[in-house]
N, CA, C and O atoms as a DFTB+ gen file, in Angstrom:
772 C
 N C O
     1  1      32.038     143.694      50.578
     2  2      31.257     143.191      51.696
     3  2      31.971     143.547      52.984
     4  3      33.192     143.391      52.968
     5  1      31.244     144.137      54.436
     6  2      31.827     143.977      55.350
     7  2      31.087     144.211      56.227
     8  3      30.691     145.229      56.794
     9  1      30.855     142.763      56.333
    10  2      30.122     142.493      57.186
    11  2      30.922     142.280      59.150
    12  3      32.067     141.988      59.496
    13  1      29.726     142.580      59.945
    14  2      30.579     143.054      61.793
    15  2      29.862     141.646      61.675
    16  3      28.729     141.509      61.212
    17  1      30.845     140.373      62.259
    18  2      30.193     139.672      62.935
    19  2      30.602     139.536      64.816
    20  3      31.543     138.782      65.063
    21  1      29.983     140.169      65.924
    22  2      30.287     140.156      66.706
    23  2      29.824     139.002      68.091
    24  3      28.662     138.833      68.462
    25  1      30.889     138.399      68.612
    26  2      30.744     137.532      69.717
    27  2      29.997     136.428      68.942
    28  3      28.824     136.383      69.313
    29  1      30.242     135.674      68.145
    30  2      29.875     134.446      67.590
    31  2      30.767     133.726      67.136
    32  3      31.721     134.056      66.432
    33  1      30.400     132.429      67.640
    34  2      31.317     131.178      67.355
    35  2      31.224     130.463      66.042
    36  3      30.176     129.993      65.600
    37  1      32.397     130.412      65.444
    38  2      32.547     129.544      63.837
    39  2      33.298     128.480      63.910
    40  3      34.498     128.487      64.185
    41  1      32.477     127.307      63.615
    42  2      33.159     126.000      63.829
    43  2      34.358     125.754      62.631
    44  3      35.260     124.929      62.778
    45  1      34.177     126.770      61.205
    46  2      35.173     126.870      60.318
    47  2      35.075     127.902      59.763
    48  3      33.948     128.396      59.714
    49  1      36.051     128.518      59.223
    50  2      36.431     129.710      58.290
    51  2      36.621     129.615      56.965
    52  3      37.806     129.564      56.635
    53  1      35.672     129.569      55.932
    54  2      36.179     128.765      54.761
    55  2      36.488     130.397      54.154
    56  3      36.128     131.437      54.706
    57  1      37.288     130.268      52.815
    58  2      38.057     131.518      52.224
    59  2      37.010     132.750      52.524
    60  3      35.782     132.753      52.435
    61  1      37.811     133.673      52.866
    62  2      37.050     134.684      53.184
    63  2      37.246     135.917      52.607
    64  3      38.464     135.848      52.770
    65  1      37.088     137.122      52.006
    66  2      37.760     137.898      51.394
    67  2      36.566     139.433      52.053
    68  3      35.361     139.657      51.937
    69  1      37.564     140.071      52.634
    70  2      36.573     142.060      52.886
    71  2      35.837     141.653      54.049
    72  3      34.965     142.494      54.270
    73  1      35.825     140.972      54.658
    74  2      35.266     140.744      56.102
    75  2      35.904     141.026      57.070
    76  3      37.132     140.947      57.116
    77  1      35.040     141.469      58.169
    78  2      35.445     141.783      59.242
    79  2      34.955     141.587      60.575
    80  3      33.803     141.910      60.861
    81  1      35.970     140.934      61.660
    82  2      35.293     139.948      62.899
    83  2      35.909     140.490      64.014
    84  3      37.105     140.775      64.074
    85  1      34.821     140.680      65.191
    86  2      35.279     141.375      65.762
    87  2      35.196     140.481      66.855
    88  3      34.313     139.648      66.651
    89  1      35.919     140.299      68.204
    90  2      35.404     139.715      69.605
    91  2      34.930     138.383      69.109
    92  3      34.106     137.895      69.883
    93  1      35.189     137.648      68.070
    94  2      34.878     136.267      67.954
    95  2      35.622     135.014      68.246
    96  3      36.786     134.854      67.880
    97  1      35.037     134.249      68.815
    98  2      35.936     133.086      69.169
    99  2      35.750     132.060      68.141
   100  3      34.702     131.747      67.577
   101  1      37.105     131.514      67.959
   102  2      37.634     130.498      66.423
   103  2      38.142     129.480      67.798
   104  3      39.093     128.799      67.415
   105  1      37.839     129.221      69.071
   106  2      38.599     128.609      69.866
   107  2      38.212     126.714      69.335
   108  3      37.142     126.114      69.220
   109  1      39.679     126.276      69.126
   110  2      39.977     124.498      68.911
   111  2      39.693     124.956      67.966
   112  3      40.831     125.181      67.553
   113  1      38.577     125.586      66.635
   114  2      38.496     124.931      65.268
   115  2      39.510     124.676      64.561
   116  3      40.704     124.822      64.821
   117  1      38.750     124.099      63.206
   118  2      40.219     123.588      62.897
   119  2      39.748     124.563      61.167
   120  3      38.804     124.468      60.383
   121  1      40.797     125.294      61.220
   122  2      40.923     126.550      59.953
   123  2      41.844     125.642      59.207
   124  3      42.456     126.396      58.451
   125  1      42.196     124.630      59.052
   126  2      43.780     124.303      58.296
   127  2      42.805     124.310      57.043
   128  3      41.608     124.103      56.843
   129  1      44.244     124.750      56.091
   130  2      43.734     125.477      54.683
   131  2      42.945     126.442      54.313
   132  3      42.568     126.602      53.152
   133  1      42.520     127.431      55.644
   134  2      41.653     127.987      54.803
   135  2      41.947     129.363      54.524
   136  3      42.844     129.616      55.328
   137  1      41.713     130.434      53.836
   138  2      42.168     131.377      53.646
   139  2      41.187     132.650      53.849
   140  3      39.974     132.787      54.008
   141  1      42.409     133.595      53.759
   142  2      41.650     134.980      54.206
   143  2      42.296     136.165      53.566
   144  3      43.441     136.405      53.950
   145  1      41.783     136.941      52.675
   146  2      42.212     138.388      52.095
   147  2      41.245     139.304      52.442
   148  3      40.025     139.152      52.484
   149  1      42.228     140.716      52.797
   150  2      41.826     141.628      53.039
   151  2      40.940     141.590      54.176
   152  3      39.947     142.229      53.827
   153  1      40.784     141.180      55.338
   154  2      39.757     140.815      55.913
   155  2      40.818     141.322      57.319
   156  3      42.014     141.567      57.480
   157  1      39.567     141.297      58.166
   158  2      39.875     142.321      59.125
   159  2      39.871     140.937      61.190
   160  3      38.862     140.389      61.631
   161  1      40.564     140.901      61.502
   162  2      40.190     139.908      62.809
   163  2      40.623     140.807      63.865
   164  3      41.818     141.007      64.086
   165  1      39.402     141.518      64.721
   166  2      39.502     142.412      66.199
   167  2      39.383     141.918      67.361
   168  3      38.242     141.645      67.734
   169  1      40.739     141.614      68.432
   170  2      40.618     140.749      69.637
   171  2      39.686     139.435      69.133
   172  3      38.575     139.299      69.645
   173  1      40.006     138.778      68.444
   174  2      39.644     137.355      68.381
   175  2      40.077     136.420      69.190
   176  3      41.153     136.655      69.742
   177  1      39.439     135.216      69.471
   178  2      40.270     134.319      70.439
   179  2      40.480     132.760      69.066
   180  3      39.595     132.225      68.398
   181  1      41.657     132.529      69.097
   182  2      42.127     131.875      68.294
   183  2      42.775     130.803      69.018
   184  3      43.348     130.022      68.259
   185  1      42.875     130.487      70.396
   186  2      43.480     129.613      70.946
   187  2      43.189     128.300      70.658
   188  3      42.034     127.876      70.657
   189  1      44.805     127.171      70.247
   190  2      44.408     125.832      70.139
   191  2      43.579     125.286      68.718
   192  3      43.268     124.158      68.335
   193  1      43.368     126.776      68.090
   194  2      42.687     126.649      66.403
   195  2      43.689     126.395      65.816
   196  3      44.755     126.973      66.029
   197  1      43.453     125.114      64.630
   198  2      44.041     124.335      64.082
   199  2      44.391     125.478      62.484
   200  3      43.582     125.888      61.652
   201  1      45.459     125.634      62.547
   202  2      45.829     126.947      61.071
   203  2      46.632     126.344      60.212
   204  3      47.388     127.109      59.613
   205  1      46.734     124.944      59.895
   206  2      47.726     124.309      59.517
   207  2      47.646     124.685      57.915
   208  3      46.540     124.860      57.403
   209  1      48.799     124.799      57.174
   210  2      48.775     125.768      55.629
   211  2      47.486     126.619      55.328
   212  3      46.797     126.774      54.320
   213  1      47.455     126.962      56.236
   214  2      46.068     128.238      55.933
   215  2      47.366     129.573      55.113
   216  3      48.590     129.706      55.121
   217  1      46.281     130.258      54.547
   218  2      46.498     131.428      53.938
   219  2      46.164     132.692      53.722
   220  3      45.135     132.908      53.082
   221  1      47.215     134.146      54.363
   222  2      46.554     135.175      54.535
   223  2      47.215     136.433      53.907
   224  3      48.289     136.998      54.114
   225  1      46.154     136.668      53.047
   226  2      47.003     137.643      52.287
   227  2      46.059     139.196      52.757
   228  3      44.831     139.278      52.781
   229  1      47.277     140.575      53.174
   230  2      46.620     141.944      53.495
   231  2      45.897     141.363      54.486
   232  3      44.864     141.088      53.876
   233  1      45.759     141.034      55.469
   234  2      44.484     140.879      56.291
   235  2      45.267     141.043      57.729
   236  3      46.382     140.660      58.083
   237  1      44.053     141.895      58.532
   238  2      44.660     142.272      59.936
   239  2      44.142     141.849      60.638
   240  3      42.939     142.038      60.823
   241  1      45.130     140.851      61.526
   242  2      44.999     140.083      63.273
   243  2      45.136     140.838      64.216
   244  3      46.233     140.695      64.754
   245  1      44.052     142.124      64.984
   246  2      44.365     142.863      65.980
   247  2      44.141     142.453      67.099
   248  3      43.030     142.165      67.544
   249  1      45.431     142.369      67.800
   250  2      45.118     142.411      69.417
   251  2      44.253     141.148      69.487
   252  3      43.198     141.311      70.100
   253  1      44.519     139.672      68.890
   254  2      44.143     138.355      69.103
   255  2      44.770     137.782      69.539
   256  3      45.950     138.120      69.641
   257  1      44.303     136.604      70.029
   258  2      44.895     135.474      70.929
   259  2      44.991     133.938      69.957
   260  3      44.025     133.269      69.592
   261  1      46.567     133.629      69.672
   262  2      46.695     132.451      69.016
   263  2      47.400     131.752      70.019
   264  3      48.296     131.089      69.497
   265  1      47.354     131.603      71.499
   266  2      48.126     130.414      72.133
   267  2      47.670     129.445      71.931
   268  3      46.493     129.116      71.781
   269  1      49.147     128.565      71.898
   270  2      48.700     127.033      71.528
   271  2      48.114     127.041      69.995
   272  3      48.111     125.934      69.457
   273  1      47.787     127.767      69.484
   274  2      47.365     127.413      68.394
   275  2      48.549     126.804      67.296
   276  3      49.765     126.892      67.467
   277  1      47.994     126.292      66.355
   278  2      49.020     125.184      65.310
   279  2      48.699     126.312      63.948
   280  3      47.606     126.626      63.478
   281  1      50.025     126.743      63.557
   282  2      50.268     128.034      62.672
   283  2      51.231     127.241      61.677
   284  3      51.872     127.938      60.890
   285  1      51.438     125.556      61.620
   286  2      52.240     125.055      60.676
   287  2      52.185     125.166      59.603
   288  3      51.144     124.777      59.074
   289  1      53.265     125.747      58.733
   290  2      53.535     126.128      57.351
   291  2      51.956     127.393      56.670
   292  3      51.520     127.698      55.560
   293  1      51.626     127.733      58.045
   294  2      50.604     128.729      57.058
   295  2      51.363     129.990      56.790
   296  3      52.315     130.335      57.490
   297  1      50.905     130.703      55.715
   298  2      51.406     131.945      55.272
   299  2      50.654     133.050      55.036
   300  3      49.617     132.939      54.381
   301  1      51.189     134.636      55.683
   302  2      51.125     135.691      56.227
   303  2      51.878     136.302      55.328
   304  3      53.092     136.376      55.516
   305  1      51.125     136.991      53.892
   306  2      51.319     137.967      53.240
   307  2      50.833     139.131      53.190
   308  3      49.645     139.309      52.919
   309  1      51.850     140.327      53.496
   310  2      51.533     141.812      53.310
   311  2      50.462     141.895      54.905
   312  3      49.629     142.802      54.875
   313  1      50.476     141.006      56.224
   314  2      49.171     141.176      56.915
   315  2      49.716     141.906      58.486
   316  3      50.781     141.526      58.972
   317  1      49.019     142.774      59.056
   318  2      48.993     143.547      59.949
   319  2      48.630     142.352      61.327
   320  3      47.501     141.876      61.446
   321  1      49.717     142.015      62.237
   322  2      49.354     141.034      63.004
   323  2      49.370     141.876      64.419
   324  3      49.890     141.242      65.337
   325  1      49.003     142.892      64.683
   326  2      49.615     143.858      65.806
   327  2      49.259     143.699      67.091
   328  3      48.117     143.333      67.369
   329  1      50.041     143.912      67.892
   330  2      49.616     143.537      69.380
   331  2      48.881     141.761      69.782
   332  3      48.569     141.643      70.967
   333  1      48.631     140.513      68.899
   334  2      48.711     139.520      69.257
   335  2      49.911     138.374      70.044
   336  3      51.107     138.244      69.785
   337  1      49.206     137.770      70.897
   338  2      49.292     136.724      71.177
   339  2      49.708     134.961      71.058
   340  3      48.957     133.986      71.032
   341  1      50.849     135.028      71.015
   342  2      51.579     133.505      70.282
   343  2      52.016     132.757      70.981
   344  3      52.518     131.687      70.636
   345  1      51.906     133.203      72.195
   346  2      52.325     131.647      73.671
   347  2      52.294     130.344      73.073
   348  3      51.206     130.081      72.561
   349  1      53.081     129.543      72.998
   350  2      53.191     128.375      73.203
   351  2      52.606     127.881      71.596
   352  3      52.153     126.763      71.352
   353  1      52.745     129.007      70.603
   354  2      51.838     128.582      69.013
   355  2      53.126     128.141      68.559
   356  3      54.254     128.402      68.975
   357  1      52.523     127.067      67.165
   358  2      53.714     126.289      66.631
   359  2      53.474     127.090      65.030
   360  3      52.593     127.028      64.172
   361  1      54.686     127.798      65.172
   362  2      54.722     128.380      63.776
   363  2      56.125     127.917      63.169
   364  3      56.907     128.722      62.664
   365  1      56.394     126.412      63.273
   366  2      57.210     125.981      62.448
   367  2      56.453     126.016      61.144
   368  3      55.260     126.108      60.855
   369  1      57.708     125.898      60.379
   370  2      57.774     126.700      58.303
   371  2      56.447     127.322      58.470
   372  3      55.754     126.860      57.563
   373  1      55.799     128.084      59.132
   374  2      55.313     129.556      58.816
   375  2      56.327     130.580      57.912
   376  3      57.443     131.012      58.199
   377  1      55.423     130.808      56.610
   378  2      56.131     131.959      55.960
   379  2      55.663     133.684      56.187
   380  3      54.539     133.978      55.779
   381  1      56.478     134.748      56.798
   382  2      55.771     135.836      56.797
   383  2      56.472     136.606      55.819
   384  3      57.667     136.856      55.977
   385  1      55.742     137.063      54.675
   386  2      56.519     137.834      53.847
   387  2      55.741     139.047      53.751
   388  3      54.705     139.190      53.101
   389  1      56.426     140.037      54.567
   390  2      56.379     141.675      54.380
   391  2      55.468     141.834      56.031
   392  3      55.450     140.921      56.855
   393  1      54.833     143.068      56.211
   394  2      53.818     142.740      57.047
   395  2      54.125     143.610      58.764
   396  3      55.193     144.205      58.903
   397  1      53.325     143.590      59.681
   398  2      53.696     144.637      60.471
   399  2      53.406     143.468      62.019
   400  3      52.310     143.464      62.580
   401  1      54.125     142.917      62.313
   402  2      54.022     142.598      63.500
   403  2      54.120     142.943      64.897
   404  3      54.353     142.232      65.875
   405  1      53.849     144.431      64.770
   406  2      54.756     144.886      66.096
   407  2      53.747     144.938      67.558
   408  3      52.538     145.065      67.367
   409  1      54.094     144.869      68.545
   410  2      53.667     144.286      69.864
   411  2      52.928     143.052      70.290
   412  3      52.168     142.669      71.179
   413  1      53.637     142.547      69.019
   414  2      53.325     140.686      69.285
   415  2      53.961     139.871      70.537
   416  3      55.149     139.970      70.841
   417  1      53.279     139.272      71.042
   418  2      54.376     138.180      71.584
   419  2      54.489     137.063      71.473
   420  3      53.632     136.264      71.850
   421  1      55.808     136.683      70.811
   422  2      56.459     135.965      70.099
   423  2      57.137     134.976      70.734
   424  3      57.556     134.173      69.901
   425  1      57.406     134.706      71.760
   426  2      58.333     134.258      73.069
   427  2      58.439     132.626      72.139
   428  3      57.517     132.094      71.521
   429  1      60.041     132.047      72.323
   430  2      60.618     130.902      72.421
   431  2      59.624     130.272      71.069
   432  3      58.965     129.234      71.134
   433  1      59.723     131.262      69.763
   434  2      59.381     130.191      68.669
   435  2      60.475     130.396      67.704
   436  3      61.280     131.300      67.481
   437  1      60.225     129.275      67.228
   438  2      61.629     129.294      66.314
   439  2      61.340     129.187      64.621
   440  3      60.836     128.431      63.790
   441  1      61.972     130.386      64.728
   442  2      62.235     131.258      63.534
   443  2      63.070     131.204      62.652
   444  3      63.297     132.231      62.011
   445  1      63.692     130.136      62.392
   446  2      64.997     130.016      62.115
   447  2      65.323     129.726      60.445
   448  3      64.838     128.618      60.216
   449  1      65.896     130.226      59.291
   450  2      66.324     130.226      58.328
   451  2      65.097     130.993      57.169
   452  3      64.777     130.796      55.996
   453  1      64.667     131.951      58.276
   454  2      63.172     132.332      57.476
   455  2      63.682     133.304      56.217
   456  3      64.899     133.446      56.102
   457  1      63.085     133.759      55.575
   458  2      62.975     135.343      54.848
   459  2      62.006     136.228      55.122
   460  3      60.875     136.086      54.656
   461  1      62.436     137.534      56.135
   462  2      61.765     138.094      56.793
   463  2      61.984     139.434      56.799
   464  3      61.838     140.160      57.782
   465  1      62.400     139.836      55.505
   466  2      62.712     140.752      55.128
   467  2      61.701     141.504      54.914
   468  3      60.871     141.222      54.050
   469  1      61.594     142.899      55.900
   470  2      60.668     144.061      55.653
   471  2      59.583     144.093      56.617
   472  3      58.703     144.953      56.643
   473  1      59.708     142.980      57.508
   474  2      59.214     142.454      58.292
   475  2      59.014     143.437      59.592
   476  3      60.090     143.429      60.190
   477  1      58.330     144.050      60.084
   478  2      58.113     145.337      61.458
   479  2      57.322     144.606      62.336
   480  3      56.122     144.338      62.296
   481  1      58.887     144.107      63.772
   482  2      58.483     143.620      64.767
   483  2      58.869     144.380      66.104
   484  3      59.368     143.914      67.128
   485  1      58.352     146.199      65.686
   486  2      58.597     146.863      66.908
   487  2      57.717     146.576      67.863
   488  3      56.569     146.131      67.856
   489  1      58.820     147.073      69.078
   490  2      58.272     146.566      70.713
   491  2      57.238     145.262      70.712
   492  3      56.119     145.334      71.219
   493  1      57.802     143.951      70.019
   494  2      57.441     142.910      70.018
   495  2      58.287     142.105      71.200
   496  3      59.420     142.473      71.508
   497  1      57.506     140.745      71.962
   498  2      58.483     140.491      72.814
   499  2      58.862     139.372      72.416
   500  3      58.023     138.474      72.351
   501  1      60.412     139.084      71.988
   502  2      60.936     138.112      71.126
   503  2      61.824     137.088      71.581
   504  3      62.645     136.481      70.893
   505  1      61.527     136.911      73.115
   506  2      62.372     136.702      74.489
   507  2      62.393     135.194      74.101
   508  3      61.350     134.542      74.042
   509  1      63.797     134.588      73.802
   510  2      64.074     133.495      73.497
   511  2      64.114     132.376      72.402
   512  3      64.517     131.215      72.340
   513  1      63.554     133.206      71.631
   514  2      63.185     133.165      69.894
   515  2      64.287     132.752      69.561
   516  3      65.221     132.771      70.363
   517  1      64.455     132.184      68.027
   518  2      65.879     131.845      67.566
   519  2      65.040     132.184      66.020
   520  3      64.033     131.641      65.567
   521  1      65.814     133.193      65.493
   522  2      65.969     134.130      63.995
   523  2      67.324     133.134      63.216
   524  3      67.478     133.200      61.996
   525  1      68.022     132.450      63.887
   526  2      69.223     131.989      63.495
   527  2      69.167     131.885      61.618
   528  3      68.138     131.799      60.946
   529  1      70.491     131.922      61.138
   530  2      70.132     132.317      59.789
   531  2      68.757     132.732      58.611
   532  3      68.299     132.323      57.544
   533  1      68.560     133.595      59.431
   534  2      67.323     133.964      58.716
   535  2      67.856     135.370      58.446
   536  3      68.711     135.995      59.074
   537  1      67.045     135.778      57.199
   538  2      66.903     137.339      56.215
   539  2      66.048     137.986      56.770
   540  3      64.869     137.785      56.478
   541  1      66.529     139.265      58.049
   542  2      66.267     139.907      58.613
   543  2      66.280     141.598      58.018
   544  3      65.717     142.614      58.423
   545  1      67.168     141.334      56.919
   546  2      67.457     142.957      56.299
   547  2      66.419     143.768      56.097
   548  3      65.356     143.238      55.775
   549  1      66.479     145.132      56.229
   550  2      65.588     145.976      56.478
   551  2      63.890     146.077      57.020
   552  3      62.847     146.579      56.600
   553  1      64.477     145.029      58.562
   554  2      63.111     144.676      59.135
   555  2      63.351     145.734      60.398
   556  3      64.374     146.237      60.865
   557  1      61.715     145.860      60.790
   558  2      62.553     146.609      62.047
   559  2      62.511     145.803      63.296
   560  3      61.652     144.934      63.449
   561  1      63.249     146.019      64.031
   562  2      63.492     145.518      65.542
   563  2      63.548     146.210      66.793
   564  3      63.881     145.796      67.904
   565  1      62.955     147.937      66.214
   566  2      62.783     148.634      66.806
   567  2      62.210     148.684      68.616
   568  3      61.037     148.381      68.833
   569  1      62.855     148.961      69.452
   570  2      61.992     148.434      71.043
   571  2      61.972     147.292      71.052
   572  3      61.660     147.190      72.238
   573  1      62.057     146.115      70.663
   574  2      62.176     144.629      70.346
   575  2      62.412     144.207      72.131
   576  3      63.131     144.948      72.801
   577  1      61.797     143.073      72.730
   578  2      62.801     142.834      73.353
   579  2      63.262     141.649      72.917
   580  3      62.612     140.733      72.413
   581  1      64.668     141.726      73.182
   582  2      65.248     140.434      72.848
   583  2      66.259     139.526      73.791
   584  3      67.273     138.996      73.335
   585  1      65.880     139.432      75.040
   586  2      66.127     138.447      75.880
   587  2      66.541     137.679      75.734
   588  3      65.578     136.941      75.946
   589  1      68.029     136.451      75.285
   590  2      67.894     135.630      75.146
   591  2      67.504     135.424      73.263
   592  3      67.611     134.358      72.657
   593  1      67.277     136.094      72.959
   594  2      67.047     136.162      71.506
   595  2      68.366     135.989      70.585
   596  3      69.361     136.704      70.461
   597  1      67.831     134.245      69.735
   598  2      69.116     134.419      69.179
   599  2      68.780     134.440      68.107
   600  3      67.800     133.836      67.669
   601  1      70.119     135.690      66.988
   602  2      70.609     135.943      65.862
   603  2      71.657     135.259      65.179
   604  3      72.152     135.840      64.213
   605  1      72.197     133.856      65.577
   606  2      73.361     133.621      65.197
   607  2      73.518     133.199      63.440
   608  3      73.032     132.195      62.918
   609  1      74.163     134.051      62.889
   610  2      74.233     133.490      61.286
   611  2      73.031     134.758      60.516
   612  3      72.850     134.583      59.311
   613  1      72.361     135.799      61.082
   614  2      71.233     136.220      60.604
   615  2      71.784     137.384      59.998
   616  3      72.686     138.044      60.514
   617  1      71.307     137.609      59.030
   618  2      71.540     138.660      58.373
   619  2      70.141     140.162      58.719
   620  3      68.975     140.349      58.369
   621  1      71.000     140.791      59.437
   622  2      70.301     142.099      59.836
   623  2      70.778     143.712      59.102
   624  3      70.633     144.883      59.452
   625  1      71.256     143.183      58.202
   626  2      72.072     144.722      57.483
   627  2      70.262     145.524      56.847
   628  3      69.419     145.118      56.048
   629  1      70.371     146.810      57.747
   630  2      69.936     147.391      57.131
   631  2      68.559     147.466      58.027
   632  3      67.653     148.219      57.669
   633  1      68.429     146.591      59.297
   634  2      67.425     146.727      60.215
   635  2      67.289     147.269      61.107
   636  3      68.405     147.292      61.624
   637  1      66.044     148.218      62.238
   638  2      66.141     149.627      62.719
   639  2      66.321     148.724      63.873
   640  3      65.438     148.027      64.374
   641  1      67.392     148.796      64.194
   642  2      67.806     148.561      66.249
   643  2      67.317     149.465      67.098
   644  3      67.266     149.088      68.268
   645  1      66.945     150.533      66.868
   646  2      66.524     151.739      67.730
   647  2      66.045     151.086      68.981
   648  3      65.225     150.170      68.925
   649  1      66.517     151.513      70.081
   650  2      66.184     151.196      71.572
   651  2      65.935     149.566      71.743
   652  3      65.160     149.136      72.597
   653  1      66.803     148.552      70.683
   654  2      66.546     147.235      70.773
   655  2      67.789     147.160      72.157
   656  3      68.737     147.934      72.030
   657  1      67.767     146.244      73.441
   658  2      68.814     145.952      73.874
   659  2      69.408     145.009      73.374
   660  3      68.972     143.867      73.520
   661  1      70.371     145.227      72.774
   662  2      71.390     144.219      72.281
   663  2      72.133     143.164      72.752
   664  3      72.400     142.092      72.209
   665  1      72.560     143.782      74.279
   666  2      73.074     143.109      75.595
   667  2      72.761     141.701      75.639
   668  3      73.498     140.742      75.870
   669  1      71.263     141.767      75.315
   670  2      70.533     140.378      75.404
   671  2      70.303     139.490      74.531
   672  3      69.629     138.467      74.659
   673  1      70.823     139.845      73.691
   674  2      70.515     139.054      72.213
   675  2      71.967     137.881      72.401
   676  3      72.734     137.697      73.346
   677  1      71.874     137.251      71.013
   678  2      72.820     136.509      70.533
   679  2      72.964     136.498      69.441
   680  3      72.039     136.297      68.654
   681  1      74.652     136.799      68.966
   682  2      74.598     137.332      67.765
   683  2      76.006     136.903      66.598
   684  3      76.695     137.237      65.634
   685  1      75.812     136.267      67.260
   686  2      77.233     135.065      66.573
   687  2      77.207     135.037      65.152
   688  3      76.408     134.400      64.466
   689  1      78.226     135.843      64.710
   690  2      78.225     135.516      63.474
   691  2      76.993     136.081      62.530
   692  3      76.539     135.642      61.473
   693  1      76.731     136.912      63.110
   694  2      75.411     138.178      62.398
   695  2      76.409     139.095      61.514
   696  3      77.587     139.431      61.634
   697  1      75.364     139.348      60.547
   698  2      75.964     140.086      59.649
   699  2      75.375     141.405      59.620
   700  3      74.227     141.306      60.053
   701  1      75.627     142.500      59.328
   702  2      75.446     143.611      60.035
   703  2      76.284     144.768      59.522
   704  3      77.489     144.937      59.709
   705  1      75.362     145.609      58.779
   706  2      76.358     147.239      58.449
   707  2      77.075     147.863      59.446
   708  3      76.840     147.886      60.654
   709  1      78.022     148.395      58.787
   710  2      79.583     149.230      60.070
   711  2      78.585     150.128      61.075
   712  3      78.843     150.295      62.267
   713  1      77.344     150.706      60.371
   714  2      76.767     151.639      61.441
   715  2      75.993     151.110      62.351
   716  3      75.999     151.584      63.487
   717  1      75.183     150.033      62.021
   718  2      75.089     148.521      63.297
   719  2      76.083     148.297      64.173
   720  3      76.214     148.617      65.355
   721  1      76.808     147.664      63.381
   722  2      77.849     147.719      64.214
   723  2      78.623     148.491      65.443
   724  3      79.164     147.988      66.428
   725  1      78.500     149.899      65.066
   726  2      78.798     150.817      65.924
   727  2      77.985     151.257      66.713
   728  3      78.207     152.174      67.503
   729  1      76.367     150.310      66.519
   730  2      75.651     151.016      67.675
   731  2      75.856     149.668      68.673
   732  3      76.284     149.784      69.821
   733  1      75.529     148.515      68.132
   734  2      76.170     147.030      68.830
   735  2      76.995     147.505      70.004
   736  3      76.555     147.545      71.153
   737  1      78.193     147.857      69.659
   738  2      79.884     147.982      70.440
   739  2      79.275     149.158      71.394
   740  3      79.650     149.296      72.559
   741  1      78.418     149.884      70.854
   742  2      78.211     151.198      72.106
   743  2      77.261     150.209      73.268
   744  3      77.407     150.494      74.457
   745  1      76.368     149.138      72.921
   746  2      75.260     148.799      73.681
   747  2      76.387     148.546      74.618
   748  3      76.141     149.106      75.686
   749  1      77.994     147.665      74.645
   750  2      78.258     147.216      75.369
   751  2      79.237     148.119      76.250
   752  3      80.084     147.740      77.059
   753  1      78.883     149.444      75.865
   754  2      80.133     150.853      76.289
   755  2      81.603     150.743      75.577
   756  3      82.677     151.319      75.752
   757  1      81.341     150.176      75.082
   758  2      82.548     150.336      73.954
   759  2      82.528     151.695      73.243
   760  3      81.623     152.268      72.638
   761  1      84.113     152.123      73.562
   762  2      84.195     153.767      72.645
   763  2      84.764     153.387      71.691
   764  3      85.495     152.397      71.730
   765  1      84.557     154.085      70.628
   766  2      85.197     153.742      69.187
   767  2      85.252     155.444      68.633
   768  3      84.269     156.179      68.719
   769  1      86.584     155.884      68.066
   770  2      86.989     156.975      68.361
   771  2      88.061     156.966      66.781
   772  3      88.779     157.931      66.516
């Protein structure tokens, strides 16, 4: 099934599976529990929608708006979240396992003791976030910004820093391969010879 539903309002989302929504507003409803596979969401407005243990497996959030929205303990398997919107969303125990987040913005949520391994949050803006002991290994962080972004205790061995500024991060006690490492010590002009 795939069905375009365009510019129409749904007071709920009950399980949904091969659908696809484009320009629709989910604004205040309340989605908690409900689920979604394979299913497709284009510039949606999601603000202040209630997502509380909802469930999403393969399914892509493009270029939507979840501020303010309540993302508690729902889970984001294998799902394409790209270029959205997370101002002020509460994604405490949100689980994301696998999945492509990149040009999200992510600003000041806390992330902290996740497993987020494999996880692609290039040129995402991650400005004030706390990853703190969380399983970061072979995620990327590629263009990332990370402002204020803290890593302390996180395990990043094996994740693409490419053009991440490091400068800005926090990284106390991060764990981290020698060749991390050596790009780390260069962010700060450190020669190593």
């Amino acid at each position: 099934m795939n069905t375009e539903h365009i510019e129409e309002t749904f007071a709920e989302l009950e399980d949904a599976t091969h659908v696809r929504f484009i320009r629709c507003s989910f604004r205040g409803a309340d989605l908690s529990e409900s689920g979604t596979s394979n299913c497709e969401f284009i510039e949606c407005d999601f603000t202040a929608a209630q997502f509380r243990a909802s469930s999403h497996r393969n399914s892509s959030f493009l270029n939507c708006n979840f501020t303010h929205a309540n993302l508690f303990a729902a889970r984001f398997e294998r799902c394409r979240v790209i270029g959205s919107d997370f101002s002020g969303a509460d994604l405490k125990n949100a689980s994301i396992k696998g999945g492509d987040w990149s040009s999200c913005i992510l600003r000041q949520q806390e992330l902290v003791k996740r497993d987020l391994r494999g996880v692609r949050f290039k040129g995402a803006d991650l400005s004030g976030s706390s990853f703190a002991e969380s399983d970061l290994r072979d995620a990327s962080l590629e263009s990332a910004v990370l402002h204020s972004t803290d890593f302390t205790k996180a395990d990043l061995r094996g994740t693409d820093l490419t053009d991440a500024n490091l400068q800005n991060g926090i990284f106390k006690g991060a764990r981290m391969s020698i060749q991390q490492a050596i790009q780390f010590a260069g962010s700060y002009g450190i020669r190593i010879e």
